[in-house]
C-alpha positions as CSV (number, residue, x, y, z in Angstrom):
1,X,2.2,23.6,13.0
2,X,0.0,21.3,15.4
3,X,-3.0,21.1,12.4
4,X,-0.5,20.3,10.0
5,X,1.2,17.4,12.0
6,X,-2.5,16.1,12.4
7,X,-3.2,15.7,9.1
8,X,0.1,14.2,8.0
9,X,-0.2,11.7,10.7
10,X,-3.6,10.8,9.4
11,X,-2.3,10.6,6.3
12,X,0.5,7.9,7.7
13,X,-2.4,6.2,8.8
14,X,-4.4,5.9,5.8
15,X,-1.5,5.2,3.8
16,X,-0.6,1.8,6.8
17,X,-4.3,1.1,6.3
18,X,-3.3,0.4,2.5
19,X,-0.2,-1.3,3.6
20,X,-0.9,-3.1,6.1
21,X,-4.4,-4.7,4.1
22,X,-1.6,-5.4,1.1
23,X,0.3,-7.6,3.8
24,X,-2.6,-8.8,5.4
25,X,-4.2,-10.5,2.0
26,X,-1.8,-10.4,-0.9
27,X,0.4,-13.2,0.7
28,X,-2.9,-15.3,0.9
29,X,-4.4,-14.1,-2.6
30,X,-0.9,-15.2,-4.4
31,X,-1.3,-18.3,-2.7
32,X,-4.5,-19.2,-3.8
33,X,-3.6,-18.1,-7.2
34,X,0.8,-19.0,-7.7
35,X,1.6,-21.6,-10.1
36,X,3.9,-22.5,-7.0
37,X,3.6,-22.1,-3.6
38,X,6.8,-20.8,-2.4
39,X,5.7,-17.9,-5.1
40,X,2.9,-16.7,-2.8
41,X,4.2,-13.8,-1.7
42,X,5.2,-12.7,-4.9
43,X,2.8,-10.1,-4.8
44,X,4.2,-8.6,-1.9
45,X,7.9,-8.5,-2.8
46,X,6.4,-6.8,-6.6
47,X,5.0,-3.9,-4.0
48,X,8.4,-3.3,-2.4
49,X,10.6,-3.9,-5.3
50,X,8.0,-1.0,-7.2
51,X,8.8,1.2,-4.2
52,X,12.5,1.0,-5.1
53,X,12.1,1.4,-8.4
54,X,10.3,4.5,-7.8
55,X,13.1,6.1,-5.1
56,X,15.0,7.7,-8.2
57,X,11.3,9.2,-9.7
58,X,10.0,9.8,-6.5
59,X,13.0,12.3,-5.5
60,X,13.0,14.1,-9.2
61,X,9.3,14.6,-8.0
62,X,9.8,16.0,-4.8
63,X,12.4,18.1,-6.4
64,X,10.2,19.9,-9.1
65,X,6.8,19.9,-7.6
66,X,6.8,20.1,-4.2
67,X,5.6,17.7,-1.2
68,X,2.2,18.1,-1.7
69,X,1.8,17.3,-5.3
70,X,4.0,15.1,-5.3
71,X,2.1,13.1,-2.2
72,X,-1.1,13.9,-4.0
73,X,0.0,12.3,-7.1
74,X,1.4,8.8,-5.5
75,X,-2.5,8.8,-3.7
76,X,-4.3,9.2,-7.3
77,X,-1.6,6.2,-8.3
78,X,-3.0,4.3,-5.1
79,X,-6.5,4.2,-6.3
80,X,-5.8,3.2,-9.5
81,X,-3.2,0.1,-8.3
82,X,-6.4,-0.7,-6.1
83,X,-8.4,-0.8,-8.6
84,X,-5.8,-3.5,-10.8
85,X,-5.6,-5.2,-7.9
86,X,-9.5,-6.1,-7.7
87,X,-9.7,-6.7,-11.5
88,X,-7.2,-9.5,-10.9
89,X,-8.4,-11.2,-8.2
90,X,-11.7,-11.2,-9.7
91,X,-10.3,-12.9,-12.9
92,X,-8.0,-14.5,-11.0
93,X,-4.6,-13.3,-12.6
94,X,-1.3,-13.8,-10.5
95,X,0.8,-11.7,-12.7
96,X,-1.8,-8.9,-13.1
97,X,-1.8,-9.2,-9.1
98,X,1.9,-8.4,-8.9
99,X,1.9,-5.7,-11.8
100,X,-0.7,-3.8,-10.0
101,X,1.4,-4.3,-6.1
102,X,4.5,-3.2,-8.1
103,X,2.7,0.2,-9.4
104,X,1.6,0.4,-5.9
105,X,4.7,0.7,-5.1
106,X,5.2,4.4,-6.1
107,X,2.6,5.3,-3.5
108,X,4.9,3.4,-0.8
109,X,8.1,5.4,-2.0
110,X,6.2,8.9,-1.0
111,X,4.4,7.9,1.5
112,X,7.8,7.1,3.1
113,X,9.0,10.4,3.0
114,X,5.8,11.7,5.5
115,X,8.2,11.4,8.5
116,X,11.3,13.7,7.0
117,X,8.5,16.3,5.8
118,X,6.9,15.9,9.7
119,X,10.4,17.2,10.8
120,X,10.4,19.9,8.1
121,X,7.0,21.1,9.4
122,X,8.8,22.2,12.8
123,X,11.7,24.2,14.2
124,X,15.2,22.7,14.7
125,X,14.4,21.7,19.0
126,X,10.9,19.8,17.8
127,X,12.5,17.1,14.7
128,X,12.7,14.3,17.1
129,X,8.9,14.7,18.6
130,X,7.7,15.3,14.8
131,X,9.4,12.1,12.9
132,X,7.7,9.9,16.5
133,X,4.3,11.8,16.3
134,X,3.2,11.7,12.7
135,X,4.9,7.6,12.5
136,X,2.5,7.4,15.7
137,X,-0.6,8.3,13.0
138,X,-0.1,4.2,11.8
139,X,-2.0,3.3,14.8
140,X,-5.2,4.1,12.8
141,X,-3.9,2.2,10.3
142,X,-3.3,-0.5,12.5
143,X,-6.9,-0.6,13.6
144,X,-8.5,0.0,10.4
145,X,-6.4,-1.9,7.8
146,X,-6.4,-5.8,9.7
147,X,-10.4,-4.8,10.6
148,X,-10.9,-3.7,6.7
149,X,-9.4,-6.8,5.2
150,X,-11.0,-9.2,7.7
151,X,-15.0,-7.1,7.4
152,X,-14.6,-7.2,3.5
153,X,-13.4,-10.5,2.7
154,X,-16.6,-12.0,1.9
155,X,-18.2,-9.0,-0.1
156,X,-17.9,-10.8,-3.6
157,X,-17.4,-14.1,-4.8
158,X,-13.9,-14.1,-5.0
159,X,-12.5,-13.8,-1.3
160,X,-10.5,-10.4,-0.8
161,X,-11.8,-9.3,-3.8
162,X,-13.9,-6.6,-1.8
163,X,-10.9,-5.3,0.3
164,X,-9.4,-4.2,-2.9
165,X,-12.3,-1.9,-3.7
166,X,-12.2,-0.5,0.5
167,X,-8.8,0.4,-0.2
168,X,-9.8,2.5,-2.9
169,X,-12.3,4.4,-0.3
170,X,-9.1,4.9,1.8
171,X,-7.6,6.2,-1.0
172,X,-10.1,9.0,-1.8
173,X,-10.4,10.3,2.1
174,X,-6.8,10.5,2.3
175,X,-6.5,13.0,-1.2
176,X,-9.0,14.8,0.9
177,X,-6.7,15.4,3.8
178,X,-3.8,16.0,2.2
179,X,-5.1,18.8,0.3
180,X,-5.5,20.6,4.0
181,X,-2.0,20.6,4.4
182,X,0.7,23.5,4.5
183,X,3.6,22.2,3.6
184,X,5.3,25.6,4.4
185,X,8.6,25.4,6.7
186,X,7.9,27.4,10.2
187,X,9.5,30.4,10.6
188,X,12.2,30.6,13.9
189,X,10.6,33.3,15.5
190,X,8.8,36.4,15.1
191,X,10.2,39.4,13.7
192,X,11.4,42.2,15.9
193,X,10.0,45.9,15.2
194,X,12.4,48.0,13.5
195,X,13.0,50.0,16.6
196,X,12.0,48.8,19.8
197,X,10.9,51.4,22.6
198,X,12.0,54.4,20.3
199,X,10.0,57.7,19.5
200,X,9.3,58.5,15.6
201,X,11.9,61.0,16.2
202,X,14.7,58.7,17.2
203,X,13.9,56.4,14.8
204,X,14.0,58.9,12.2
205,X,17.6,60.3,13.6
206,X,18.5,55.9,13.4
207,X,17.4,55.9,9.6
208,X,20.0,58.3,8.6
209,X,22.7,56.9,10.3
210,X,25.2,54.7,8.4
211,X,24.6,50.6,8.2
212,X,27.2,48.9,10.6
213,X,27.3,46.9,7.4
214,X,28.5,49.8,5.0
215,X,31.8,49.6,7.0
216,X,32.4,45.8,5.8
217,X,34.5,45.0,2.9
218,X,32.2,43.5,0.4
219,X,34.8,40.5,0.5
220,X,33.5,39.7,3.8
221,X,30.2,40.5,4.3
222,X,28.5,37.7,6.0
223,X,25.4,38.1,3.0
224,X,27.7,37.6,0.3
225,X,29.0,34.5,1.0
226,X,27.6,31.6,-1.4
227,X,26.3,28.7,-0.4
228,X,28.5,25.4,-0.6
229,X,27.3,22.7,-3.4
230,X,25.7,19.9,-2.9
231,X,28.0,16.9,-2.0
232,X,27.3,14.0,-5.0
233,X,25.1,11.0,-3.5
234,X,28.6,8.8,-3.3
235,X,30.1,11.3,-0.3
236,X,26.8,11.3,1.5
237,X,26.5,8.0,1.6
238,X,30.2,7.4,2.8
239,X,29.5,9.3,6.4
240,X,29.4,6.5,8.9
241,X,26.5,8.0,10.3
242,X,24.4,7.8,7.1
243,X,25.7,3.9,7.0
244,X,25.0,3.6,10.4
245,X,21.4,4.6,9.7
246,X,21.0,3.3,6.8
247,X,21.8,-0.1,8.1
248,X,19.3,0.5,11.6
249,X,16.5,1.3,9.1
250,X,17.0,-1.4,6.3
251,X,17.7,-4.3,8.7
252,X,14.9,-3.3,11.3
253,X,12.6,-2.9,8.3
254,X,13.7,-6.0,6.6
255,X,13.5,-8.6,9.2
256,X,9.9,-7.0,10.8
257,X,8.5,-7.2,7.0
258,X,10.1,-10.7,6.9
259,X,7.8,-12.0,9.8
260,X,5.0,-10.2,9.1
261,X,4.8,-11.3,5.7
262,X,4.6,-14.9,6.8
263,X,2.4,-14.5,9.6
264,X,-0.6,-14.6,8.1
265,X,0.6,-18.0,5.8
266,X,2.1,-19.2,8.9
267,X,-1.2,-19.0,10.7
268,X,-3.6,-20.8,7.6
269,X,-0.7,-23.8,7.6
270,X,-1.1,-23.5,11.8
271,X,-5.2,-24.0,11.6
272,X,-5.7,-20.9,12.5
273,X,-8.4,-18.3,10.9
274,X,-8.1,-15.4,8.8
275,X,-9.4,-13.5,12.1
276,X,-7.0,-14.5,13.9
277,X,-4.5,-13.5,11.5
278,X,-6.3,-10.1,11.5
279,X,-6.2,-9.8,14.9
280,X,-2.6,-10.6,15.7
281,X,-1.7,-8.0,12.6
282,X,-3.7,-5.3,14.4
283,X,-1.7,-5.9,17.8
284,X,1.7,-6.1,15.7
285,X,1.2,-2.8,14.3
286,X,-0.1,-1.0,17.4
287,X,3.3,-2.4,18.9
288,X,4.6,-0.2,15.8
289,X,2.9,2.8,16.1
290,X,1.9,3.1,19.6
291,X,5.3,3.5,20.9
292,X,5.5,7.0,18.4
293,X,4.0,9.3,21.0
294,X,6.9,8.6,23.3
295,X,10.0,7.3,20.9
296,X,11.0,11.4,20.4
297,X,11.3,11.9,24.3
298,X,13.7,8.4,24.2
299,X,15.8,9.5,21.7
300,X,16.1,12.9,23.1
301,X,16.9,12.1,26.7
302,X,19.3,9.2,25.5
303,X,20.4,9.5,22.3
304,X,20.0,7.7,18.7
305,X,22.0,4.9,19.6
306,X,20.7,3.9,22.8
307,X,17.7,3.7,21.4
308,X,18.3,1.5,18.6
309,X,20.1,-0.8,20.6
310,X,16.8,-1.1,22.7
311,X,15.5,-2.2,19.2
312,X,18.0,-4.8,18.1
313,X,17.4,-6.1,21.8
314,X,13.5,-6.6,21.4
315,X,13.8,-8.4,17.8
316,X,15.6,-11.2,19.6
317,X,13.1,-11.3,22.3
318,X,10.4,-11.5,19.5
319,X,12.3,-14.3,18.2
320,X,12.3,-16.2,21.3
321,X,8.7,-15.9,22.0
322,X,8.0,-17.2,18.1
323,X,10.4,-20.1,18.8
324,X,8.6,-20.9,21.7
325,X,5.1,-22.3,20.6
326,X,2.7,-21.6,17.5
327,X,-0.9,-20.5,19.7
328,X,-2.6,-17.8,19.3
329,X,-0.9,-16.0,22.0
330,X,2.6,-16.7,20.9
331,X,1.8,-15.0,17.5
332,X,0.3,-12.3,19.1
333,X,2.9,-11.7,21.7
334,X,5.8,-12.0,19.3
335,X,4.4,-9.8,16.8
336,X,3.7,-7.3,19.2
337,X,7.0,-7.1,20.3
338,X,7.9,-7.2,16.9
339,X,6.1,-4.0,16.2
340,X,8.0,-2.1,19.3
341,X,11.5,-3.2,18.6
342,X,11.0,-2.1,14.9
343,X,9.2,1.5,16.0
344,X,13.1,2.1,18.3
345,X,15.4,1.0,15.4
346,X,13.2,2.9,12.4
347,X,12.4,6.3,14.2
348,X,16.1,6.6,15.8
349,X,17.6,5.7,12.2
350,X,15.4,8.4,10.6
351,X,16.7,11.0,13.2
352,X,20.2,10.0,13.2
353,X,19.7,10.0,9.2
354,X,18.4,13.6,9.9
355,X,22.0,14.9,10.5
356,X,23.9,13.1,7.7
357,X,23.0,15.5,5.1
358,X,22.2,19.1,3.7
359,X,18.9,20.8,3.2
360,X,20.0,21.1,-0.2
361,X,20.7,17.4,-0.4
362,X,17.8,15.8,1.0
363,X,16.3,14.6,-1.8
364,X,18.6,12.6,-3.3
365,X,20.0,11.6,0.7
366,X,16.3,10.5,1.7
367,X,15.8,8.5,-1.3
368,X,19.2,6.6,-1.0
369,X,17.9,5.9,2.5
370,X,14.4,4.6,1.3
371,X,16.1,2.6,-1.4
372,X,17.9,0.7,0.8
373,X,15.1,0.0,3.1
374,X,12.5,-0.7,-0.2
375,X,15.8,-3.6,-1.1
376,X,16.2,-5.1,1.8
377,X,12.1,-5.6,2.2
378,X,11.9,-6.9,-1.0
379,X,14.1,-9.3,-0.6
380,X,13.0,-10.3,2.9
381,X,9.3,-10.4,0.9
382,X,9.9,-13.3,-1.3
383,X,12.1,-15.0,1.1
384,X,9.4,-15.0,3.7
385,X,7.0,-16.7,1.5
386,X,9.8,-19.6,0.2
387,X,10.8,-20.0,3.7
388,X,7.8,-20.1,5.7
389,X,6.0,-22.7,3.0
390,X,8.8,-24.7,2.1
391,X,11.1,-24.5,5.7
392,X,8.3,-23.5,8.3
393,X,7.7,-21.1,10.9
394,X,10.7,-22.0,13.2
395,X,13.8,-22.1,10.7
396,X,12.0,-18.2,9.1
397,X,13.0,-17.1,13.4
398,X,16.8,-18.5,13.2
399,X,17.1,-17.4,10.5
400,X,16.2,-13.6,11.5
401,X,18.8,-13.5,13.9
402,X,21.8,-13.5,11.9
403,X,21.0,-9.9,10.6
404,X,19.9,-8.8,14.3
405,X,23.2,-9.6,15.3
406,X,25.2,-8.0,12.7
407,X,23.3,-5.0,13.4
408,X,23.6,-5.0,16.8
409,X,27.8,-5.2,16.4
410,X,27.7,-2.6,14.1
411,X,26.2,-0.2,16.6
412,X,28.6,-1.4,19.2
413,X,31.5,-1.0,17.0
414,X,30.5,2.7,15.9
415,X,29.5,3.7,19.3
416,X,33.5,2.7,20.9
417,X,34.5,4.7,17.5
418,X,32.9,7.9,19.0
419,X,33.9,7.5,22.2
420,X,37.3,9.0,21.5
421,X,36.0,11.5,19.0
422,X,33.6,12.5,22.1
């Protein structure tokens, strides 16, 4: 169970490398490349609106081949996007650029799923530590993608053209690994002998006696009774608490991708280097990550809710610190804080998510949950890139509060509705 958590938070990481090395340079590649300006991040909405797209494929997938072929596939389709991607910013194609970030997509729509197969790698009393541990695997991503993108800018001609082909490289290792993993649910426990402490003789005596069973109408025999249909996607998605997390993962996904998006754009119209924008994505995604190895204990000890509360909390503190100055340190700071507030509201959503459906019905549950998150990025996408080029740095912040704070009522309002359930 351990090995298997290692490798599919390894995976995570290799998969944020990827990601976060999209963010990193696709806002600035668009740029240099838009017919407009306010188009620059183009490319990056085209990877998020592929990955909704692909919810609906991705779950048929899931469905009929299994988690690991299905995760190898979406890899093989990340190599491949990677390899679009440097063809067109070698000829310098905008619209290539987005057709190959929206295939990349489909890699995105799996690779999203890692955290609900991490909690169906471990017994019911583990979920909470699973989902936290394996999202805590982006921390190598969060080292290796910024450092990747910023090492290999200058390998060719064409600037970023070279991080393209490193992806690829990423790509192939992380086919590698997960071919090493068993994607076989644990069993609860170990099975008992047939008869404990008994001679052959007794146990022989035991065999002949009648099943306590054979005395049970076959009306209500517990084996006999069928299993209930899966509810259609409309009634799942009715449940408060599926709202409820849908909501604390869409909107803490959508603002985070929001500012991260523009950071790096934010930064070049600021005077500041690529490096620097490298270096403050590194420390926004450790602030994403890091917090994984300790998140499950939170939510365990005080609940979901609290927990995402803490979230909506630290997005407005990130939004202060960005409103306060445009240094170095101010990025940084913000962004890491950033990373933190978005690790509480996105692991506590997942494992609220957790109890709003069937085993039967996760597929089509867990891809209504993605979609929502994949729509709200890609909107947040494009509108970071009009915003931050046309508005600035300062109106993109206000303007993330407003869905902070509808969140953050919503959890207050659902939380006084349990109290008298409670």
């Amino acid at each position: 169970m351990q090995r298997n958590l290692f490798l599919l938070a390894l995976c995570q990481g290799l998969f944020l490398t990827n990601n976060i090395t999209f963010i990193a340079i696709n806002g600035l590649v668009g740029f240099s490349m838009a017919p407009f300006g306010w188009l620059a991040t183009l490319p990056i909405m085209a990877y998020v609106v592929g990955s909704a797209a692909a919810t609906g494929l991705v779950a048929r997938v899931q469905r009929q081949w299994g988690r690991q072929k299905a995760f190898q596939s979406a890899i093989l389709v990340a190599i491949g996007s990677s390899l679009l991607c440097f063809l067109a910013a070698w000829q310098r194609e905008f619209w290539l650029l987005v057709f190959a970030t929206f295939v990349a997509g489909y890699y995105q729509a799996n690779a999203q799923l890692y955290r609900f197969a991490a909690a169906e790698l471990v017994t019911e009393e583990y979920k909470e530590r699973a989902v936290s541990w394996v999202l805590a695997g982006g921390i190598f991503g969060a080292v290796l993608g910024p450092n990747l993108a910023a090492s290999s800018k200058d390998w060719f001609a064409v600037p970023f053209a070279g991080s393209y082909l490193g992806l690829i490289g990423v790509g192939l290792l992380a086919a590698v690994v997960m071919a090493r993993i068993d994607f076989r649910p644990p069993q609860s426990g170990g099975r008992m002998p047939a008869n404990p402490g008994r001679t052959p003789e007794a146990s022989a005596v035991a065999a002949t006696a009648p099943s306590p069973s054979a005395s049970i109408p076959p009306a209500v025999r517990p084996e006999l009774f069928e299993a209930p249909a899966p509810r259609p996607i409309g009634e799942i998605m009715r449940q408060p608490v599926f709202v409820v997390s849908a909501l604390g993962a869409a909107i803490g996904y959508g603002v985070m991708n929001l500012l991260m998006a523009a950071t790096p754009l934010a930064m070049q119209i600021c005077g500041l280097p690529f490096s620097d924008a490298a270096f403050v994505l590194q420390w926004h995604v450790i602030g994403m990550f890091a917090p994984g190895f300790f998140t499950g204990h939170l939510i365990k000890r005080f609940g979901p809710m609290k927990v995402m509360g803490a979230g909506v909390f630290l997005n407005l503190v990130c939004i202060g610190i960005a409103l306060s100055g445009t240094d170095l340190e101010e990025f940084t700071i913000a962004l890491f804080v950033l990373g933190v507030g978005w690790n509480f509201l996105f692991t506590a959503s997942t494992t609220m998510g957790l109890s709003s459906y069937r085993a039967e019905e996760k597929d089509k549950a867990q891809g209504s949950l993605n979609f929502w998150v994949f729509f709200t990025m890609g909107l947040s996408s494009l509108g970071s890139g009009a915003l931050v080029t046309t508005q600035g740095w300062s109106l993109l912040n206000i303007a993330s509060v407003f869905p902070i704070v509808v969140l953050g009522l919503v959890l207050f309002f659902y939380a006084q509705a349990k109290k008298p359930a409670a």
